[in-house]
PyMOL CGO cylinders between C-alpha atoms (Angstrom):
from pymol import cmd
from pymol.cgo import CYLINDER

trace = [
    CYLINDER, 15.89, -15.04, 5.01, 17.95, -15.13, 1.55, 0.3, 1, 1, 1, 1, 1, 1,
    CYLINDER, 17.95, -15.13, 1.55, 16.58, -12.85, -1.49, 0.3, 1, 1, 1, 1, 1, 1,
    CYLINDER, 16.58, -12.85, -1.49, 14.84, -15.86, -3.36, 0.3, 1, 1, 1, 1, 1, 1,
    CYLINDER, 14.84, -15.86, -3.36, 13.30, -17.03, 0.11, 0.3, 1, 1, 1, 1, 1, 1,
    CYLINDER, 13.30, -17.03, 0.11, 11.69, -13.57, 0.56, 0.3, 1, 1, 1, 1, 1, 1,
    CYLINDER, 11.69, -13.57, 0.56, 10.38, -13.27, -2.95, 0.3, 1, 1, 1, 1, 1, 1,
    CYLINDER, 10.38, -13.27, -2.95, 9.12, -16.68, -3.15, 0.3, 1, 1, 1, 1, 1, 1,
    CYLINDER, 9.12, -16.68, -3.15, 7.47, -17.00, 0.14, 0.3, 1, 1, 1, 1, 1, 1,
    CYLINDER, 7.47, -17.00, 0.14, 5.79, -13.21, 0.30, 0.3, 1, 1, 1, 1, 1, 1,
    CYLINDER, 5.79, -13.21, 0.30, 2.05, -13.11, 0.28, 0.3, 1, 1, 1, 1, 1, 1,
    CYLINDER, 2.05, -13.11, 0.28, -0.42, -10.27, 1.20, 0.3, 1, 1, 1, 1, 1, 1,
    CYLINDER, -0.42, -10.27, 1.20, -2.10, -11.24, 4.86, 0.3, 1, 1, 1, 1, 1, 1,
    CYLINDER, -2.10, -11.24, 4.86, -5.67, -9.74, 5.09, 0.3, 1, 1, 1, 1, 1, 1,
    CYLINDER, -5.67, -9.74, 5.09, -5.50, -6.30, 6.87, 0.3, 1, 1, 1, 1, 1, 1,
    CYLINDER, -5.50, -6.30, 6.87, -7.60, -7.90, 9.86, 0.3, 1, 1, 1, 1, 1, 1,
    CYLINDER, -7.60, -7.90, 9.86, -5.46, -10.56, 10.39, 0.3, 1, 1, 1, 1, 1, 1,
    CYLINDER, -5.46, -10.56, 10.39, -2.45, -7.95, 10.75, 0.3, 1, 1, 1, 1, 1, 1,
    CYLINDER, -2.45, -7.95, 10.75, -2.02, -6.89, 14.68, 0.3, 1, 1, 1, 1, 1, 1,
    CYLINDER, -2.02, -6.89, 14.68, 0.42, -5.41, 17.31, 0.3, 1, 1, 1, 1, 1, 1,
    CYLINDER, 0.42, -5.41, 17.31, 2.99, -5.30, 17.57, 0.3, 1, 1, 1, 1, 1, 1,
    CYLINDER, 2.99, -5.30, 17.57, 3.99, -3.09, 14.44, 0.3, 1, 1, 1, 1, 1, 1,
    CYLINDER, 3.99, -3.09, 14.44, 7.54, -2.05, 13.31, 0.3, 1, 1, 1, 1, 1, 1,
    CYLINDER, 7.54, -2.05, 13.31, 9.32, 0.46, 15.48, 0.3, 1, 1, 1, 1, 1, 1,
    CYLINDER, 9.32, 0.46, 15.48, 10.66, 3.32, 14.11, 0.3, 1, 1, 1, 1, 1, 1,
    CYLINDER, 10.66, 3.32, 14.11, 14.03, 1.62, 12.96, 0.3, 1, 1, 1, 1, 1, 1,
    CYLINDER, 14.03, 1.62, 12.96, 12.22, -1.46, 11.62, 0.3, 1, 1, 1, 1, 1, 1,
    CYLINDER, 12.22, -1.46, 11.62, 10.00, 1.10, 9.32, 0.3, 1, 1, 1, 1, 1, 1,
    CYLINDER, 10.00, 1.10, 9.32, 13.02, 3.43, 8.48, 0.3, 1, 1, 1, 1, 1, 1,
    CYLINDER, 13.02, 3.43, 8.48, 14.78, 0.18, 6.96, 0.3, 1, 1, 1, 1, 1, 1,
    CYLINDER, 14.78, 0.18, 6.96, 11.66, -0.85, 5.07, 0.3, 1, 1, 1, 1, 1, 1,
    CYLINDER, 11.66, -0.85, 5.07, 11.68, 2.32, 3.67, 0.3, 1, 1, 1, 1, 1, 1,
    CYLINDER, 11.68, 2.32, 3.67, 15.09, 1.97, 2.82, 0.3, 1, 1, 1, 1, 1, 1,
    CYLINDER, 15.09, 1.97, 2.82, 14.02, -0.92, 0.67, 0.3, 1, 1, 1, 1, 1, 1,
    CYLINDER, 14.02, -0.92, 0.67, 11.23, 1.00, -0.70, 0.3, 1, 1, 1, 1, 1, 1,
    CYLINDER, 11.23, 1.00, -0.70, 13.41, 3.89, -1.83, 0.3, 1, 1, 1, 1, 1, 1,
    CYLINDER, 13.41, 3.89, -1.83, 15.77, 1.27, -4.34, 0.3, 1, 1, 1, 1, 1, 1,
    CYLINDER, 15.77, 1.27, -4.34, 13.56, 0.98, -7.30, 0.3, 1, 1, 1, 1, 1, 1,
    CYLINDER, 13.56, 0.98, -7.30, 13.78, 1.97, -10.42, 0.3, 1, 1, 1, 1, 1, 1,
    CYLINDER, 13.78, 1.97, -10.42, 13.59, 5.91, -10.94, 0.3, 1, 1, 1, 1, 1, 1,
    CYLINDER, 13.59, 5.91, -10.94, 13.99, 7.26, -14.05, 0.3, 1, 1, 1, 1, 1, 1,
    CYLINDER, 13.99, 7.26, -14.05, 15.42, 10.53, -13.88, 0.3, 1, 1, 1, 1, 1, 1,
    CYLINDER, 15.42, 10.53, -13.88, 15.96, 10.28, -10.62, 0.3, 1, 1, 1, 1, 1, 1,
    CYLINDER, 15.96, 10.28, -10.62, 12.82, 12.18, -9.75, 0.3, 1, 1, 1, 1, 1, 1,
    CYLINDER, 12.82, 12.18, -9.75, 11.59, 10.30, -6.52, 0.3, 1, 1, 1, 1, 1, 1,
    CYLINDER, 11.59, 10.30, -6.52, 8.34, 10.61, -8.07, 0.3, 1, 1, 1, 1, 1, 1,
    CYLINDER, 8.34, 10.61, -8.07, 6.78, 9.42, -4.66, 0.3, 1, 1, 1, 1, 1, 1,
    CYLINDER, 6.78, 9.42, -4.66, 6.31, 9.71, -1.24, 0.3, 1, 1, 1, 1, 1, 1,
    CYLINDER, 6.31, 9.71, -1.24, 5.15, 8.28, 2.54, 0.3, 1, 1, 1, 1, 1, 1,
    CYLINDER, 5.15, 8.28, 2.54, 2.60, 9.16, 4.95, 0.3, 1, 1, 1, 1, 1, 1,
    CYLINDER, 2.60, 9.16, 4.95, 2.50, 6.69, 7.88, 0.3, 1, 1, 1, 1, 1, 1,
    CYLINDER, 2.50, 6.69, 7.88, -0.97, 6.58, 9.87, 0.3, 1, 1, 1, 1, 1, 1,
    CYLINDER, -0.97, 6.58, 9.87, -0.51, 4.64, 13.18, 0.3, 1, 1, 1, 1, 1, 1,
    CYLINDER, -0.51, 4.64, 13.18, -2.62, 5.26, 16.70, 0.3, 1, 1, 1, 1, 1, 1,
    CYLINDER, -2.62, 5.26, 16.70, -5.71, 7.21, 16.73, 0.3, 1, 1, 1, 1, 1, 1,
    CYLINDER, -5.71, 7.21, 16.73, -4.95, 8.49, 13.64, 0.3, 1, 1, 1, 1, 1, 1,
    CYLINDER, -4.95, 8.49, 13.64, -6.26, 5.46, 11.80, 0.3, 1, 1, 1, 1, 1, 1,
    CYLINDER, -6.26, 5.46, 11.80, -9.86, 5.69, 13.60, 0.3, 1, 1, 1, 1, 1, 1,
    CYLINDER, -9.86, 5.69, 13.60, -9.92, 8.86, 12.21, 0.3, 1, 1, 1, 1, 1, 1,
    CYLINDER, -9.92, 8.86, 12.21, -9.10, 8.46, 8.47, 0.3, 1, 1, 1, 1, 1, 1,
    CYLINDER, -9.10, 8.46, 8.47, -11.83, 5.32, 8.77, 0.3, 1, 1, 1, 1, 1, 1,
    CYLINDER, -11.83, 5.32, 8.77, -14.44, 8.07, 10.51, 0.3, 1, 1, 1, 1, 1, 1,
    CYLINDER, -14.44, 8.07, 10.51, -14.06, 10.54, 7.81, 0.3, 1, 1, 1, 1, 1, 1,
    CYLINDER, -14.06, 10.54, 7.81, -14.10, 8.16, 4.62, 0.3, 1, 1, 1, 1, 1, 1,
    CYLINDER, -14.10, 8.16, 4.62, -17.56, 6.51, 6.96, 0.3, 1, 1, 1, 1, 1, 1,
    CYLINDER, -17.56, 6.51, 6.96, -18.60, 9.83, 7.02, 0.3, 1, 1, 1, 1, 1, 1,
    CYLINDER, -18.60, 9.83, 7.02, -18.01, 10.72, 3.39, 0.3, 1, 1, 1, 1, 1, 1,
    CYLINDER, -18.01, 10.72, 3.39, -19.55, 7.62, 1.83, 0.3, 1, 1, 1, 1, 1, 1,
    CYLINDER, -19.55, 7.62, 1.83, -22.75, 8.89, 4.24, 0.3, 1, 1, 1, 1, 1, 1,
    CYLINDER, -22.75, 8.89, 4.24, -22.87, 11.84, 2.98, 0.3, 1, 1, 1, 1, 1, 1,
    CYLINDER, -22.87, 11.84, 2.98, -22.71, 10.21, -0.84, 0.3, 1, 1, 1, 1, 1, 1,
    CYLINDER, -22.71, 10.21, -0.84, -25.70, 7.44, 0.11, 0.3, 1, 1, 1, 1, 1, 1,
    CYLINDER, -25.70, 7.44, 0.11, -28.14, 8.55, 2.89, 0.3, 1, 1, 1, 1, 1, 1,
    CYLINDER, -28.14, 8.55, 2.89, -29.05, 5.11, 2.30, 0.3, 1, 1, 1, 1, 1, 1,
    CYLINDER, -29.05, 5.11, 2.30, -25.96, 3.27, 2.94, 0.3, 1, 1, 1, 1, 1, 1,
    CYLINDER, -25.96, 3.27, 2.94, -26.96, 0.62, 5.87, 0.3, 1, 1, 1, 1, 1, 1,
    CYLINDER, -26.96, 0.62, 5.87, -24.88, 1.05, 9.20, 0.3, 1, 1, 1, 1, 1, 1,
    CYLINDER, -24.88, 1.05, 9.20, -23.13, -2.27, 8.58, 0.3, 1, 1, 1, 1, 1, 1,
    CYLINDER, -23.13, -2.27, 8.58, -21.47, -1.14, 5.52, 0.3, 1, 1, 1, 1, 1, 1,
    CYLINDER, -21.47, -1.14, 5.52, -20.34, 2.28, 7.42, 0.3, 1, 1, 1, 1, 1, 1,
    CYLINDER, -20.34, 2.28, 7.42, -18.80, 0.21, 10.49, 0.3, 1, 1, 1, 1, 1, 1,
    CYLINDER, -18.80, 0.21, 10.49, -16.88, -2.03, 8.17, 0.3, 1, 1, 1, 1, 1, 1,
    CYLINDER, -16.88, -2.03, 8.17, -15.47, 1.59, 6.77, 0.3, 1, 1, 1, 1, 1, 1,
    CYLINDER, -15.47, 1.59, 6.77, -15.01, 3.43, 9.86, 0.3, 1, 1, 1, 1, 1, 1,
    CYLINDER, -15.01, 3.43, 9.86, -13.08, -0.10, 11.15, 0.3, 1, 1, 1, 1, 1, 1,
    CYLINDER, -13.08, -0.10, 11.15, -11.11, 0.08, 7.93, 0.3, 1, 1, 1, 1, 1, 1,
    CYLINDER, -11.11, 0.08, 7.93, -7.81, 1.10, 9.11, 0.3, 1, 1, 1, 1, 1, 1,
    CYLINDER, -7.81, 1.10, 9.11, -8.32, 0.02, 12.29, 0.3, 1, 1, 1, 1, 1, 1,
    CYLINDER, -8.32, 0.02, 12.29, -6.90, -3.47, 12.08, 0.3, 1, 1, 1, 1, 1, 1,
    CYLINDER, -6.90, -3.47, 12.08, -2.54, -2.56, 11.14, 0.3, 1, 1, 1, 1, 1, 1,
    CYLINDER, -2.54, -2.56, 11.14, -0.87, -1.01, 13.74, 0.3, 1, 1, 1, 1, 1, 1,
    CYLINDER, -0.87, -1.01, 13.74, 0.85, 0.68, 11.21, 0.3, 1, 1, 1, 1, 1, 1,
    CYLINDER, 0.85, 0.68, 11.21, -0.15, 1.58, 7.51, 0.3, 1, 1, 1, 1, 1, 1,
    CYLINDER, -0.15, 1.58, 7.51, 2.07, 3.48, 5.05, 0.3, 1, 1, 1, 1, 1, 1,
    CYLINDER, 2.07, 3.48, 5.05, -0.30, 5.46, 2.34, 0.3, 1, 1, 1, 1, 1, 1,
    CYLINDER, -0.30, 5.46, 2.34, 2.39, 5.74, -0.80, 0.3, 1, 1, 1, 1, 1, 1,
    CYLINDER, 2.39, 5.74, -0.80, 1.92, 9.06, -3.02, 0.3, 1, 1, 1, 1, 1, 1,
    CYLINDER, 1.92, 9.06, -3.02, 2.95, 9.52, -6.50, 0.3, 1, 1, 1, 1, 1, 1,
    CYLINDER, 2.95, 9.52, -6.50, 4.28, 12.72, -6.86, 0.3, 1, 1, 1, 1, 1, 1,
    CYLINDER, 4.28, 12.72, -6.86, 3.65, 13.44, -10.68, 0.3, 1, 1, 1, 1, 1, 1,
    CYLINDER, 3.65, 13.44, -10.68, 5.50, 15.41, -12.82, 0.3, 1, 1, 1, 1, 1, 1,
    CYLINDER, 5.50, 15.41, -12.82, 3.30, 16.42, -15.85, 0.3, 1, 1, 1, 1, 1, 1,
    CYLINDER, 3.30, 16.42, -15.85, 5.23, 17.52, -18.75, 0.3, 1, 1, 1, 1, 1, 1,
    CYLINDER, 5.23, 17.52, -18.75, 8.54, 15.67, -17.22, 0.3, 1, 1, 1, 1, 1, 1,
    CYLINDER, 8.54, 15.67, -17.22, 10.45, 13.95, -20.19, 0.3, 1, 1, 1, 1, 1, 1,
    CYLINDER, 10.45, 13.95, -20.19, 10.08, 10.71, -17.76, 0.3, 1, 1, 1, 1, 1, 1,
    CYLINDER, 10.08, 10.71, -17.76, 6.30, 9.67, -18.89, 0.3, 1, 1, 1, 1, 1, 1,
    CYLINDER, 6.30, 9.67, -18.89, 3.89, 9.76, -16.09, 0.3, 1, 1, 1, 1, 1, 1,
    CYLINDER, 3.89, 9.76, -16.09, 3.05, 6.12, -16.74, 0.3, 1, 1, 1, 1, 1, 1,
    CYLINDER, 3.05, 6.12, -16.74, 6.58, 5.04, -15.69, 0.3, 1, 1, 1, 1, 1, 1,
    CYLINDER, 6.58, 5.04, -15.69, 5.99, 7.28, -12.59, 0.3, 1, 1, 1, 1, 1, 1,
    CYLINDER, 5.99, 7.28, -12.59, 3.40, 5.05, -11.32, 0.3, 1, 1, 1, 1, 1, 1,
    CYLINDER, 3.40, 5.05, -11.32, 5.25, 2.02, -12.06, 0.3, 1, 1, 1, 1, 1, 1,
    CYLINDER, 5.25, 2.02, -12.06, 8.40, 3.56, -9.92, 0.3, 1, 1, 1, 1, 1, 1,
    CYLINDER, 8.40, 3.56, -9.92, 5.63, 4.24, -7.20, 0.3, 1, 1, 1, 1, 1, 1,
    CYLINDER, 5.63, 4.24, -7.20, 4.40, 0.62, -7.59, 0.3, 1, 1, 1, 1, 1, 1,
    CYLINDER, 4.40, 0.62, -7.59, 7.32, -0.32, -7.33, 0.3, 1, 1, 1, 1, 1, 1,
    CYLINDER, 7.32, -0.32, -7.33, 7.98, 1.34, -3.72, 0.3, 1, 1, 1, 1, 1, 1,
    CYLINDER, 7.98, 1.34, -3.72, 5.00, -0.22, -2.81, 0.3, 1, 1, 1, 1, 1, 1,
    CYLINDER, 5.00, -0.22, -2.81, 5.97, -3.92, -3.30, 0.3, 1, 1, 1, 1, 1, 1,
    CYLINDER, 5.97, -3.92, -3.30, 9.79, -3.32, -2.16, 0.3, 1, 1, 1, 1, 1, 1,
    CYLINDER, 9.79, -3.32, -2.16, 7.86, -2.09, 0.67, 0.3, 1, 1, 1, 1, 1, 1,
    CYLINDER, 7.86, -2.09, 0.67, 5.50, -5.36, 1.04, 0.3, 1, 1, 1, 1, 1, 1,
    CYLINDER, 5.50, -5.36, 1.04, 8.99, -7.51, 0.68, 0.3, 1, 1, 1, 1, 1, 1,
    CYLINDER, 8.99, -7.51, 0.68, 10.72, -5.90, 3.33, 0.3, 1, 1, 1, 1, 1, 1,
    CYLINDER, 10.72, -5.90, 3.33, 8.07, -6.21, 5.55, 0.3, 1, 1, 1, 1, 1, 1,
    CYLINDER, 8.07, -6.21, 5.55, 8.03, -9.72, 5.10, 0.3, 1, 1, 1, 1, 1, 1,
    CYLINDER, 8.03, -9.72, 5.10, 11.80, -10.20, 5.41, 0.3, 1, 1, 1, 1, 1, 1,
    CYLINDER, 11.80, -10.20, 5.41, 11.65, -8.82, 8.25, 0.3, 1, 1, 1, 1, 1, 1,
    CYLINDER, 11.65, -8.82, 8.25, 8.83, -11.14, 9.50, 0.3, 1, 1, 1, 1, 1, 1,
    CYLINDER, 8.83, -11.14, 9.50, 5.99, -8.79, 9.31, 0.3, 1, 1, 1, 1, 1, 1,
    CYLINDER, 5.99, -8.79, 9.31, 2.43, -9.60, 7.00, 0.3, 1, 1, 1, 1, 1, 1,
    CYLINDER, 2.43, -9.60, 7.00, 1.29, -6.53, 4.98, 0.3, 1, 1, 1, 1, 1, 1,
    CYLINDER, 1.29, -6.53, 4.98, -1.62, -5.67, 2.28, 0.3, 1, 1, 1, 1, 1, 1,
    CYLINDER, -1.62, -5.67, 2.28, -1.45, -3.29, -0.29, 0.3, 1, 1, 1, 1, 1, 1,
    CYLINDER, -1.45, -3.29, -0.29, -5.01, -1.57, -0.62, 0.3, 1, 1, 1, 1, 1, 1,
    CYLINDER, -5.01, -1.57, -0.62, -6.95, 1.19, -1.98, 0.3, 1, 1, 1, 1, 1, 1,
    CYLINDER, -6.95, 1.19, -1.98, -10.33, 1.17, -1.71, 0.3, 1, 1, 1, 1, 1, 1,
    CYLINDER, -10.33, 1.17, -1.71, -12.38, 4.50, -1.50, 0.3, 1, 1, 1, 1, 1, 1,
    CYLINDER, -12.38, 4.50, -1.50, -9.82, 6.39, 0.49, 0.3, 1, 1, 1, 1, 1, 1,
    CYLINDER, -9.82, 6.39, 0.49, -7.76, 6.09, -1.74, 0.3, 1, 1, 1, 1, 1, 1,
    CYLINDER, -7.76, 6.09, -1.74, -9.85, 8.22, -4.59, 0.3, 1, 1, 1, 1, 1, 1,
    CYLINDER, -9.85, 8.22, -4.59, -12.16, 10.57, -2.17, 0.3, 1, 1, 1, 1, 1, 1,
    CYLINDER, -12.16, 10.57, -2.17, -10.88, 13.99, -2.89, 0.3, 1, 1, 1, 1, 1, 1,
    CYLINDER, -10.88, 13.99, -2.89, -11.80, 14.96, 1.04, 0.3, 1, 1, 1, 1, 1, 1,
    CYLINDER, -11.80, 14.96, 1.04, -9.60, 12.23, 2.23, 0.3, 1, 1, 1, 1, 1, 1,
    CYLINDER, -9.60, 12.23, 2.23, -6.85, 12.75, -0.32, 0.3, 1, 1, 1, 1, 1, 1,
    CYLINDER, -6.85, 12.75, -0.32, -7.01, 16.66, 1.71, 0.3, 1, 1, 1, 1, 1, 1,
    CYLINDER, -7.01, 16.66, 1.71, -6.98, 15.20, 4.83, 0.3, 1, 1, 1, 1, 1, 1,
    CYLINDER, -6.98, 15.20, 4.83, -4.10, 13.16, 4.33, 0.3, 1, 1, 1, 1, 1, 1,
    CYLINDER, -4.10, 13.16, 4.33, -2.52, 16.47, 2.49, 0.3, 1, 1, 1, 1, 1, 1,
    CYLINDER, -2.52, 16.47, 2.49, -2.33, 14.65, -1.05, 0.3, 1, 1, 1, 1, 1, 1,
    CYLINDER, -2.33, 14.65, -1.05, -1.40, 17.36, -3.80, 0.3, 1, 1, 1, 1, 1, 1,
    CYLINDER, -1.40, 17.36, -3.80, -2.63, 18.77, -6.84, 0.3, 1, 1, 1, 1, 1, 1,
    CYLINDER, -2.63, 18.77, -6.84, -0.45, 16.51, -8.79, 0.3, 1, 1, 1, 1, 1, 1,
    CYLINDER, -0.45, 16.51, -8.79, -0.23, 13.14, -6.08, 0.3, 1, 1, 1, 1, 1, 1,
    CYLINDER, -0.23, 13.14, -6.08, -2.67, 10.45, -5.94, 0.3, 1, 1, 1, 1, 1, 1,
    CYLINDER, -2.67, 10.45, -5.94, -2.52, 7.70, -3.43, 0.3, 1, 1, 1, 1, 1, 1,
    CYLINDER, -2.52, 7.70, -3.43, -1.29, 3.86, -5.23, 0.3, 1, 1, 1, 1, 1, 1,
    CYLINDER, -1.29, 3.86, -5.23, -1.91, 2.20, -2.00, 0.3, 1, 1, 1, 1, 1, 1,
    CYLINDER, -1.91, 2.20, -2.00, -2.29, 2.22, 1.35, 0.3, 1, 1, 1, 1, 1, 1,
    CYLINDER, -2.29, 2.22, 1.35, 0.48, -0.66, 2.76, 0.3, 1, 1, 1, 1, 1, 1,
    CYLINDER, 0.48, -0.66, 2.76, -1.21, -1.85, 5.96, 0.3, 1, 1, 1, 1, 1, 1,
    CYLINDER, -1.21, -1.85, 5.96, 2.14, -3.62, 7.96, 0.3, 1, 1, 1, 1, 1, 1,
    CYLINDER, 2.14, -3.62, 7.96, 1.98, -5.51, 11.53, 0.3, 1, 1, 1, 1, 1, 1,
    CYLINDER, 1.98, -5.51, 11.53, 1.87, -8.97, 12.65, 0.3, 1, 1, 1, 1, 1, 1,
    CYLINDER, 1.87, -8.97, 12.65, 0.28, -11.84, 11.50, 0.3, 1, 1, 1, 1, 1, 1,
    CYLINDER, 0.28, -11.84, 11.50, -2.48, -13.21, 13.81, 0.3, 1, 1, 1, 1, 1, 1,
    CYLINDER, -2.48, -13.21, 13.81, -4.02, -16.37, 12.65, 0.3, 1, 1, 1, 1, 1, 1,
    CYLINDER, -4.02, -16.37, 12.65, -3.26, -18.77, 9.87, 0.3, 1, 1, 1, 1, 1, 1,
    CYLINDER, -3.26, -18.77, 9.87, -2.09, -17.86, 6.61, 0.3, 1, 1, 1, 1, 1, 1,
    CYLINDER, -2.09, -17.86, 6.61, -2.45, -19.96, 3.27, 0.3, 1, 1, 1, 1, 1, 1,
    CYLINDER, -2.45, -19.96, 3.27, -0.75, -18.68, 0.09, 0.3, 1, 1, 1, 1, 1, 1,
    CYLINDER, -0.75, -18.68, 0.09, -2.47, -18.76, -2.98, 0.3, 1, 1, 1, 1, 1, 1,
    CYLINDER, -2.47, -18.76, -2.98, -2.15, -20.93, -5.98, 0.3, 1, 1, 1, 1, 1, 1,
    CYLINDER, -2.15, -20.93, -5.98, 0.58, -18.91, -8.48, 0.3, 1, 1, 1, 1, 1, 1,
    CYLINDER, 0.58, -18.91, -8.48, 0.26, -19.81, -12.21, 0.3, 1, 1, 1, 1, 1, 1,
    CYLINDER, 0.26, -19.81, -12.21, 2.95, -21.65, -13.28, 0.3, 1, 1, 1, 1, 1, 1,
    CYLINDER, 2.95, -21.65, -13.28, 5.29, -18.76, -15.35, 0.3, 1, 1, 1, 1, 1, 1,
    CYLINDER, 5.29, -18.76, -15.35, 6.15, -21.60, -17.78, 0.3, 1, 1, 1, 1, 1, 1,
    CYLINDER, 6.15, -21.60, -17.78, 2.17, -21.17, -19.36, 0.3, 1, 1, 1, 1, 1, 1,
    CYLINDER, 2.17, -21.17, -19.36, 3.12, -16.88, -19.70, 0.3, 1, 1, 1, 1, 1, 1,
    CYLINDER, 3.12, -16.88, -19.70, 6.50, -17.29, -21.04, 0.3, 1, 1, 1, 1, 1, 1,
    CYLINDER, 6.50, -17.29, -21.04, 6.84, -16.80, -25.28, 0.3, 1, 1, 1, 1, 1, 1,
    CYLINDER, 6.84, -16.80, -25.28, 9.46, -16.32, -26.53, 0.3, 1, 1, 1, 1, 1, 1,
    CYLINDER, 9.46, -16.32, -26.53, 9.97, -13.78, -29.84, 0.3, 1, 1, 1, 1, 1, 1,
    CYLINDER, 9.97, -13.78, -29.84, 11.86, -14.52, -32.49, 0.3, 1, 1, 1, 1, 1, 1,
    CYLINDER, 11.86, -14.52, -32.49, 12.75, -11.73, -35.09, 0.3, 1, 1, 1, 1, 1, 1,
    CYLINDER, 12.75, -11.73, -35.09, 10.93, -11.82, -38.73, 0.3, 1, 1, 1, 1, 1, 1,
]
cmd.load_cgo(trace, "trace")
């Protein structure tokens, strides 16, 4: 697939349309490799990846289930199965960390966006190499007991959770605006 292809042809597939099989260990390493050529300013690698595949996935959707029970004694037991299945869906999901630098001459604001950026050089690869992905947060991504589990730092915070395998059932893109109605164009005074 050429550059423009992949770009114009990407679209996030719903987590629970993504099955097996997932990307080996090569095919992830070379997504990664993607991931890691965005911009950095300062060359800080002001992120990082935690890749949750197997029974490891049941288990980060059993503790956030168990977490939002503990929050809502109320919560009905159709809303806790739909967490608790959360991650179940991907064979393979790669949570991105920003690893801030407070204080850093490099704003923290264009920290996240060099995280963001992983993340989406991440969803394009994936797709170039004929995977579907999602980039999600949801709770997990903001409970401080999960953040522990998953061994997020004092100064990390989770921008998504990339869930990666392959497509099962059909796909429709999305209308796009048409960039023509967002372009302006500035003209000095």
């Amino acid at each position: 697939m050429d550059a423009l292809e992949t770009l114009l042809t990407r679209h996030s597939t719903p987590s629970r349309q993504l099955g097996e099989p997932g990307p080996d260990d090569a095919q992830l390493l070379r997504m990664l490799e993607v991931a890691v050529h965005v911009p950095d300013h300062g060359r800080l690698t002001p992120w990082r990846f935690v890749r949750i595949q197997g029974a490891a996935r049941r288990a980060l959707g059993d503790a956030l289930a168990d977490r939002l029970s503990q929050r809502d004694h109320a919560i009905s037991q159709d809303k806790l199965a739909k967490e608790r299945s959360r991650f179940d869906h991907a064979p393979c999901i790669v949570a991105v960390l920003a690893r801030l630098m407070p204080g850093h001459k490099v704003p923290e604001s264009e920290q996240l966006q060099s995280g963001s950026c992983a993340c989406f050089s991440l969803l394009l690869a994936a797709h170039a190499l004929g995977f579907g992905a999602q980039w999600l947060t949801g709770a997990a991504a903001y409970d401080a007991h999960v953040l522990h589990l998953l061994g997020v730092g004092e100064h990390e915070r989770v921008l998504g959770f990339i869930h990666i395998g392959t497509i099962h059932g059909a796909q429709a893109d999305r209308p796009r605006p048409d960039p023509r109605t967002l372009l302006t164009d500035w003209h000095a005074p």
